[in-house]
N, C-alpha and C positions, 0 to 999 in steps of 0.2 A: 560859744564859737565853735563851727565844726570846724574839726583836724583832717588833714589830706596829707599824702605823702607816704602810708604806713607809717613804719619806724619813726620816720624822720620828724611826724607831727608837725605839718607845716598847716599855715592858714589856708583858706581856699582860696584868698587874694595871693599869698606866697605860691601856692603851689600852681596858679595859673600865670603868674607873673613869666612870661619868655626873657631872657637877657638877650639884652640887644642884638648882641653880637647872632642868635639864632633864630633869630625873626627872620620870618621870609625873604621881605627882602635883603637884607644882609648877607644872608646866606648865598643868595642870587649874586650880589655883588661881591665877594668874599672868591666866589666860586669863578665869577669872569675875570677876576683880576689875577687868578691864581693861572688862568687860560683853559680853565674848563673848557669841553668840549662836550662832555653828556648833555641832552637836554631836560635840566633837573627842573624847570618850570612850566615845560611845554608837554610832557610826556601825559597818556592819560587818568595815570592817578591823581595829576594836580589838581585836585577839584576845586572848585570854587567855592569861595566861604564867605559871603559877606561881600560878594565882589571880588574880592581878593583871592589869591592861593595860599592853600591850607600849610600850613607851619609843620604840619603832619605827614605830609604831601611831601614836602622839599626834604624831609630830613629821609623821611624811606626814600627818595629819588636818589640819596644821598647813597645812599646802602646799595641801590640799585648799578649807580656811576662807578663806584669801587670797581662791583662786582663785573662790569664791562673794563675795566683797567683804565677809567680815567683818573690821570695823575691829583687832580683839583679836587673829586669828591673823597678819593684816598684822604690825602692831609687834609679834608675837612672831617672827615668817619674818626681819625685817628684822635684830633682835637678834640669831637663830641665826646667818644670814651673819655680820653683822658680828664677832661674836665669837667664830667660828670656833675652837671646840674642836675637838681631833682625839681622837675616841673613836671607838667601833666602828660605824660605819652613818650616822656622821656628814656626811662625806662626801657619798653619796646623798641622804640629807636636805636638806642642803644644793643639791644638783642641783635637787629636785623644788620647794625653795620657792624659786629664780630664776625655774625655768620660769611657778611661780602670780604670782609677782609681775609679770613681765611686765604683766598687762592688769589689775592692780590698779592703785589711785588711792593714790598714795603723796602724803604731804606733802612740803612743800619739805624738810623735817629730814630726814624717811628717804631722801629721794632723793640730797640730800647727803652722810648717811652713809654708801650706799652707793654711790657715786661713790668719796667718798675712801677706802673700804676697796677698791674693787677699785685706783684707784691704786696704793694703798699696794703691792700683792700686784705687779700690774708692776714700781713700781721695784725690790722687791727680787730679781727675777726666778722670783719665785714661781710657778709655773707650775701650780698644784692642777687634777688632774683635772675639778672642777667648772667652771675658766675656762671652757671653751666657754660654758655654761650663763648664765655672767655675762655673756658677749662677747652674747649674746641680749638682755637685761635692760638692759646698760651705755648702753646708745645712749638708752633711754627716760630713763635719770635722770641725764646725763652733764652736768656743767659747760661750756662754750666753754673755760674755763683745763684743766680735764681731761682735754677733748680734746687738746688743742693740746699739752699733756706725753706726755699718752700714744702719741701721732703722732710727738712728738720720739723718745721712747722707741724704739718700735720701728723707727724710720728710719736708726741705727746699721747699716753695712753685716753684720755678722753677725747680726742681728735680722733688719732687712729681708729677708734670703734666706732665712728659714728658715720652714715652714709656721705655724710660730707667730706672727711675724709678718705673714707675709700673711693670718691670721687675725683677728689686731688690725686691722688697715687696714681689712679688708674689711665690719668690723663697725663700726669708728669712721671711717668716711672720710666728710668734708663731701660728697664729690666722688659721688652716685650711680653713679657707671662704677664706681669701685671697691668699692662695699661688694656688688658683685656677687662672687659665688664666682669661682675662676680657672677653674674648668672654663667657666662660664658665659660668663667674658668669654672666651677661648680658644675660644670655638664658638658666639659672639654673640649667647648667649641671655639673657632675663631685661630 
C-alpha cells in the first residue's frame, strides 16, 4: 500500500479523503452564511475540475479574501489552520492563508487560537513544513505567556543550536537584535 502525507504515513485514499466541512461546496456555503463578500468561487483561479471548482481553488481564494479583509474568509483561514487536516494540498493552503492573515484584523478569539495552536505544534515538536509561514504571523497574535513558553522551549541546548530554533528566536525574540536573521546579525545588517 503506498503511504502519502510524509510523516504522517497516511493511505492514498486517507490522504485524498477532503472532510466535508472543506469541500467546495461547503466551503462556498460556510463562506455565504458567514456573509462573505469576496468572490472565492467566481474569481479566476477557480478552475474547473471535473465540472466542478477546484477544492484547491476555494481554499487559495480563501487566503486571497483574508488578504482583501474579508471578515468570512478570515474565520474560515483561521479554522483551516487551526484544524489542520492533512489531506492533499493542504498543507500549501495552509502556507498561503498565514501569509493573508499576517495583515489582516483578527479578533482577540482568532488571535488566541492561533497563538495556542501554534504553541501547541512547538511543544510537541511538531515541526510542519508550513512553521516558517506561522513564525511570520505568530509575532502579530502571540500572548506575552506564549512567548515566554515558547522562548523556554526553544532555549533547551539541543533546540537552541539547531536552525530551527534559531528560527523561533529570531521571529519571537522581545529583544530587536535578535529577531534579526543570523546572516544579518553576523554582517551587521538590518
Amino acid at each position: 500500500m503506498s503511504m502519502c502525507g510524509g510523516k504522517h504515513g497516511l493511505s492514498f485514499e486517507a490522504y485524498h479523503a477532503l472532510p466535508e466541512k472543506w469541500r467546495t461546496e461547503a466551503v462556498i456555503a460556510a463562506h455565504r452564511d458567514l456573509g462573505g463578500t469576496f468572490d472565492i468561487a467566481g474569481t479566476p483561479r477557480a478552475a474547473l475540475e471535473r465540472g466542478a471548482t477546484s477544492f484547491r481553488a476555494i481554499w487559495y481564494n480563501l487566503a486571497d479574501g483574508a488578504r482583501a479583509g474579508d471578515r468570512a474568509c478570515i474565520a474560515l483561514a483561521v479554522d483551516f489552520i487551526v484544524e489542520r487536516h492533512i489531506v492533499s494540498y493542504s498543507g500549501y493552503a495552509r502556507t498561503r492563508m498565514a501569509h493573508a492573515l499576517r495583515g489582516a484584523t483578527l479578533s482577540a478569539h482568532q488571535r488566541e487560537r492561533l497563538s495556542n495552536h501554534f504553541l501547541s505544534l512547538l511543544e510537541r515538536g511538531d515541526k510542519t513544513p508550513e512553521f516558517s509561514a506561522y513564525l511570520k504571523l505568530w509575532p502579530h497574535v502571540i500572548t506575552p505567556e506564549h512567548r515566554r513558553r515558547a522562548l523556554e522551549i526553544v532555549s533547551s541546548p539541543e533546540i537552541a543550536a539547531s536552525s530551527f530554533g534559531r528560527m523561533v528566536v529570531a521571529a519571537l525574540s522581545p529583544d530587536p537584535a535578535n529577531r534579526r536573521s543570523p546572516h544579518e546579525r553576523a554582517h551587521g545588517l538590518g
